[in-house]
LUMMI-111960 format. One line per field, with one value per residue: residue number from 0; residue in three letters; x, y, z of N, C-alpha, C, O in turn. Coordinates in pm, whole numbers, plus 50000, padded with zeros to 5 digits. Layout:
BEGIN
zator NUM/...
lumza ALA/...
n.X X/...
n.Y Y/...
n.Z Z/...
ca.X X/...
ca.Y Y/...
ca.Z Z/...
c.X X/...
c.Y Y/...
c.Z Z/...
o.X X/...
o.Y Y/...
o.Z Z/...
This chain:
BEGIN
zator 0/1/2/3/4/5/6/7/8/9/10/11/12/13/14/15/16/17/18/19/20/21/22/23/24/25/26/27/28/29/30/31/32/33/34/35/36/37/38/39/40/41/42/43/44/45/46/47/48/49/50/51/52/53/54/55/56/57/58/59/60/61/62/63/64/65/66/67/68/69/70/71/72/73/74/75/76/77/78/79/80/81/82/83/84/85/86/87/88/89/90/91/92/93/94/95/96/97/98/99/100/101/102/103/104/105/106/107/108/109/110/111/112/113/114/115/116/117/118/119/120/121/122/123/124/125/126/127/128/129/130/131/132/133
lumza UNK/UNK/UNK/UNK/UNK/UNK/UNK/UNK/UNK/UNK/UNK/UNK/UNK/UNK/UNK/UNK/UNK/UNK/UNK/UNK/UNK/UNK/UNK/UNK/UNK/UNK/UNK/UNK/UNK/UNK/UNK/UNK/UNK/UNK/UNK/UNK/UNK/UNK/UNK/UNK/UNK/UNK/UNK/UNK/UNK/UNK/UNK/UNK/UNK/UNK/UNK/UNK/UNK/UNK/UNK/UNK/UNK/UNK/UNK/UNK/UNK/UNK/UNK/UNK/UNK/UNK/UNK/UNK/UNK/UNK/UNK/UNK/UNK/UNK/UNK/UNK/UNK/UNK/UNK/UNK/UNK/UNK/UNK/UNK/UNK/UNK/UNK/UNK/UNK/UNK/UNK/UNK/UNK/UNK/UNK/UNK/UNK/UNK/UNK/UNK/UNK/UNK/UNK/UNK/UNK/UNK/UNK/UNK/UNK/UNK/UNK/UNK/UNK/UNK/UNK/UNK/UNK/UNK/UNK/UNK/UNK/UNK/UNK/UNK/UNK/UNK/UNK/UNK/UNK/UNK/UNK/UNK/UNK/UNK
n.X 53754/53777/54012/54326/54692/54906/55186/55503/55778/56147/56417/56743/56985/56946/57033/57043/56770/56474/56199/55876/55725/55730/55625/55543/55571/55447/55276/55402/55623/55593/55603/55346/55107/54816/54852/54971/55260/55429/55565/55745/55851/56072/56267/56628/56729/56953/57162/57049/56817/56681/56643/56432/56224/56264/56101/55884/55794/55685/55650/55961/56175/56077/55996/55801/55829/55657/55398/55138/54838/54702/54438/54104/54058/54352/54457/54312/54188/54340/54629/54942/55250/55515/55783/55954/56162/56391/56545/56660/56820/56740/56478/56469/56523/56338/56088/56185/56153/55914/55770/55853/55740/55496/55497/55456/55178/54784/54583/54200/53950/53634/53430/53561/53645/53401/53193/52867/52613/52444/52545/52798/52681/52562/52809/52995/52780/52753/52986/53005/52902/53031/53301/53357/53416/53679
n.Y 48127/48306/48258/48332/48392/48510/48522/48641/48583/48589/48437/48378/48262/48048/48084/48285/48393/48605/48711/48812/49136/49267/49487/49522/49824/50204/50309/50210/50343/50550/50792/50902/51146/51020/50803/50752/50729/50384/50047/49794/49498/49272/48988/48873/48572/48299/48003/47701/47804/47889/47683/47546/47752/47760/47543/47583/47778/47701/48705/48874/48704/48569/48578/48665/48716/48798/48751/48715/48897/49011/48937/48776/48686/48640/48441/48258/48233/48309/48227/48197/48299/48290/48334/48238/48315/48252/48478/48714/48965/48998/49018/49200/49448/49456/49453/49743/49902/49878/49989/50263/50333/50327/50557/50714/50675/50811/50825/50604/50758/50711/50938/51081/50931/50769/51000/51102/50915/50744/50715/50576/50327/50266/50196/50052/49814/49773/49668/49432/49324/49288/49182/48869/48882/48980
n.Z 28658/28867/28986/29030/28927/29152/29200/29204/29107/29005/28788/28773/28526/28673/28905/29082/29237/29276/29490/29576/29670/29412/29165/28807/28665/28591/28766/29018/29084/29247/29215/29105/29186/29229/29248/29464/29767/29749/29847/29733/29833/29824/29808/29726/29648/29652/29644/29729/29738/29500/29302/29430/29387/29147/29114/29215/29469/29689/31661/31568/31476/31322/30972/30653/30310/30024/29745/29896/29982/30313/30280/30227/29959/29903/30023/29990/29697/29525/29348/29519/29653/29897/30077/30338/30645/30898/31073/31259/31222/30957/30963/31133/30995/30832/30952/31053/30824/30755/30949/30889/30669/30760/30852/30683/30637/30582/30808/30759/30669/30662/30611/30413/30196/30091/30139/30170/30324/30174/29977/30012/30087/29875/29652/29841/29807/29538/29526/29669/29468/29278/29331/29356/29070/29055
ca.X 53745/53803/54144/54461/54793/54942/55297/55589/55937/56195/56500/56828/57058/56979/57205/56978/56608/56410/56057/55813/55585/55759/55537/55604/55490/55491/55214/55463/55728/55547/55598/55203/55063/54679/54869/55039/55357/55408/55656/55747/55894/56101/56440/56708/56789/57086/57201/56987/56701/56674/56597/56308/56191/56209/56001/55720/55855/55594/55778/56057/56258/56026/55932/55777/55773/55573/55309/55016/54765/54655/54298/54057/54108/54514/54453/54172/54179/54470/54815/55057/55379/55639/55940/55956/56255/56434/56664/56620/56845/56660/56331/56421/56535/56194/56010/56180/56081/55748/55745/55900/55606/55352/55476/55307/55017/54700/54397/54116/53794/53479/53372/53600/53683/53269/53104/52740/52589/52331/52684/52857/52557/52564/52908/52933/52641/52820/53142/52997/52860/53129/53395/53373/53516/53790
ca.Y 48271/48358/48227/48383/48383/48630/48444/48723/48485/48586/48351/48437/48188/47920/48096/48390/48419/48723/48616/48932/49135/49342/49491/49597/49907/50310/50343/50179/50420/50624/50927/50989/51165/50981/50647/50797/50589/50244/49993/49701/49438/49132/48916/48851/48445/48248/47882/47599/47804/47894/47516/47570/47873/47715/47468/47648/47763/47753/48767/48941/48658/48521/48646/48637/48826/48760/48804/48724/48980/48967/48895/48622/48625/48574/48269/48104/48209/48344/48143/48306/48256/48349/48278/48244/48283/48260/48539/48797/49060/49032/49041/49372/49539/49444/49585/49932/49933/49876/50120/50386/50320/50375/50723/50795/50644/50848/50761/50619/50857/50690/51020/51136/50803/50789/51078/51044/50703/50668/50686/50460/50230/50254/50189/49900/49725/49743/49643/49320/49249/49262/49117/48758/48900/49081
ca.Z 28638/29013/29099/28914/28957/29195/29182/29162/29107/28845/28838/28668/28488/28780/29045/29128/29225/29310/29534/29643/29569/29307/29017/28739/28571/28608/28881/29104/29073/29336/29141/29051/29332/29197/29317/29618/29808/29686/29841/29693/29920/29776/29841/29649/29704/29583/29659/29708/29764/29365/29205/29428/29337/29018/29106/29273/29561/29789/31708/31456/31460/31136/30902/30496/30192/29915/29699/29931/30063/30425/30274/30215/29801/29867/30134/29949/29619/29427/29362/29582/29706/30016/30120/30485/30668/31036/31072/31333/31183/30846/31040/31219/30932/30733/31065/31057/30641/30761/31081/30825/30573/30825/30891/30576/30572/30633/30854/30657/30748/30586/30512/30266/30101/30061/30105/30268/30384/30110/29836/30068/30078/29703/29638/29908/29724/29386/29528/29673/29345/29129/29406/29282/28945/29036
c.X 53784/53967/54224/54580/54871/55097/55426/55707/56034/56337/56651/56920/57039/57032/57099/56826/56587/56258/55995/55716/55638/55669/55551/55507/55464/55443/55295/55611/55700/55574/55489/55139/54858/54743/54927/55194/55311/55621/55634/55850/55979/56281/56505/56756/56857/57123/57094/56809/56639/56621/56488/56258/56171/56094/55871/55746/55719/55647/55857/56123/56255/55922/55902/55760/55760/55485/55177/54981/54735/54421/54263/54083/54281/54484/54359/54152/54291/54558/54905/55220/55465/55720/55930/56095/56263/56564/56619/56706/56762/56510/56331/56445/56395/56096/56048/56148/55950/55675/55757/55766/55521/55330/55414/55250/54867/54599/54271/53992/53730/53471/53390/53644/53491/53174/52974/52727/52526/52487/52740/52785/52581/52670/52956/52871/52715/52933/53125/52963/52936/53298/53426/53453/53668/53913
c.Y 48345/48380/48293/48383/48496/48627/48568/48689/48516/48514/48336/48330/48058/47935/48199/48448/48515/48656/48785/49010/49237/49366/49562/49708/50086/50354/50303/50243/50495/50755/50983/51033/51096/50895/50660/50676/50454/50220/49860/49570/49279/49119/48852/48736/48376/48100/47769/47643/47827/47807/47504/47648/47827/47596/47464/47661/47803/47770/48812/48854/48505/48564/48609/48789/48801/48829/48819/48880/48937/49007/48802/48547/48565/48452/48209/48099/48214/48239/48214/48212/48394/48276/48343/48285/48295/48297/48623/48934/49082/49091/49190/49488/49522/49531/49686/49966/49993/49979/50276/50398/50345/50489/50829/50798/50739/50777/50726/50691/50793/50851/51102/51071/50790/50881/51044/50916/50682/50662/50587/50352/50215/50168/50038/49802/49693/49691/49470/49216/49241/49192/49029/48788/48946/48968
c.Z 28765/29058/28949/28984/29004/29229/29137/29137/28962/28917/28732/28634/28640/28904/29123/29134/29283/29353/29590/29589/29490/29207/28933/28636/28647/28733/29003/29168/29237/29275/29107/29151/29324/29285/29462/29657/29763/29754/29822/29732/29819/29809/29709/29747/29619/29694/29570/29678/29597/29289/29309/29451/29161/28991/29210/29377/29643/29949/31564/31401/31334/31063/30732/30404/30058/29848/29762/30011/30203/30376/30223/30069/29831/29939/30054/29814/29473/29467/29359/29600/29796/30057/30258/30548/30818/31019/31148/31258/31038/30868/31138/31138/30856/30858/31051/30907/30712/30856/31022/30750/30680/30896/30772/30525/30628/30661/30751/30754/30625/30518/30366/30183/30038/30060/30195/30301/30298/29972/29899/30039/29925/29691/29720/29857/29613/29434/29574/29568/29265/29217/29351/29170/28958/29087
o.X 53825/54025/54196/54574/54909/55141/55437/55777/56005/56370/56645/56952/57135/57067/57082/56776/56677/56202/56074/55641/55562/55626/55575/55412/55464/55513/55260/55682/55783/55531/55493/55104/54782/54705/54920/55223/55195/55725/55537/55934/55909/56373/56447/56800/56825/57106/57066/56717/56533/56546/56416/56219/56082/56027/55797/55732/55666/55571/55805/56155/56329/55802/55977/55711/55858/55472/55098/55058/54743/54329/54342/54111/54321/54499/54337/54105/54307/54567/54955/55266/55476/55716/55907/56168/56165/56661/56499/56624/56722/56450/56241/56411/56356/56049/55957/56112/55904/55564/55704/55688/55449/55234/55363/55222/54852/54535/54242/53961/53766/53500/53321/53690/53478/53072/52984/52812/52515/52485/52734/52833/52637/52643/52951/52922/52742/52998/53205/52978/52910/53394/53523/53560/53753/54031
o.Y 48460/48466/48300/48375/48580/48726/48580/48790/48481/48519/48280/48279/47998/47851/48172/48528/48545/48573/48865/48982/49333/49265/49680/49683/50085/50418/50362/50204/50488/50837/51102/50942/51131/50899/50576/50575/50417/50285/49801/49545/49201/49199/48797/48751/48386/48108/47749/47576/47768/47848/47416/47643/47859/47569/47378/47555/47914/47814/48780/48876/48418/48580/48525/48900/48784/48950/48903/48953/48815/49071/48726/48429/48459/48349/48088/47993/48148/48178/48279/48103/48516/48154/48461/48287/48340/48233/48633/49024/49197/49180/49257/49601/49633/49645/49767/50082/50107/50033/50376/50485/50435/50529/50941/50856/50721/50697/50810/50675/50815/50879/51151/51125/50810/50863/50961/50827/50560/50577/50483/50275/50112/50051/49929/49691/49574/49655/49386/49094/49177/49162/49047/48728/48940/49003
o.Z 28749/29124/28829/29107/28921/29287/29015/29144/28848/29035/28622/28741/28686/28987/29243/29055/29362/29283/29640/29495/29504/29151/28960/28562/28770/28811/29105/29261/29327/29356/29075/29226/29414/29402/29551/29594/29743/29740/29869/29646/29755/29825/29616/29861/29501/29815/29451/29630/29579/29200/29263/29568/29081/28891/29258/29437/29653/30035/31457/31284/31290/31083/30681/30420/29985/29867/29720/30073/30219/30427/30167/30046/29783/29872/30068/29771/29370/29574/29267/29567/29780/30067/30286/30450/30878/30980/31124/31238/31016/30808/31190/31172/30821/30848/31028/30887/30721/30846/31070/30787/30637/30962/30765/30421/30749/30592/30666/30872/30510/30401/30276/30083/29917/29993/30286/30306/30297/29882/29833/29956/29888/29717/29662/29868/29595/29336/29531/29563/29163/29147/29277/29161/28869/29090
């Protein structure tokens, strides 16, 4: 019940795989201002690397992009996947993506993501309890 498959790979006639975290569906558009920016990171791979990609493909100058999270459910519990690579020009253009994206991300302030400390406290509490499920 815990672990699920967080696995993003589509793979076209044999010749052409897609690996990342692409998702599909309207909230990702970035068009709803509820969901705010949304980027969706993935490579387009072709050769050898494809037949494994079909078979489960599990400094700047390397880099990944995948489906995992940088949290403890993607490393320990979900079934992820990335594609690694060693390329420095691929790796500096994925850094300025990522440098661009973080010109518009806002600060998180506790207070207006929660509200007082006894709602936080609340909210917190319920969130550890229903974690496991999610």
């Amino acid at each position: 019940m815990n672990n699920r498959t967080h696995r993003k790979l589509v793979v076209i006639d044999g010749t052409i795989g897609y690996i990342g975290g692409f998702n599909v569906g309207d909230e990702y558009l970035g068009e709803n201002p509820k969901f705010g920016y949304w980027r969706d990171t993935h490579l387009r791979v072709t050769g050898t690397a494809v037949s494994a990609i079909q078979q489960r493909l599990v400094d700047h100058e390397m880099g990944s992009v995948g489906t995992a999270n940088m949290d403890y459910r993607s490393f320990r519990l979900n079934f992820e996947v990335n594609a690694f690579f060693y390329d420095a020009e691929l790796g500096g253009r994925l850094r300025d993506v990522y440098l661009d994206d973080l010109t518009l991300c806002t600060p998180f302030e506790r207070s207006k993501a929660f509200g007082n400390r006894y709602t936080w406290a609340v909210k917190e509490g319920v969130s550890r309890l229903v974690s496991p499920l999610l």
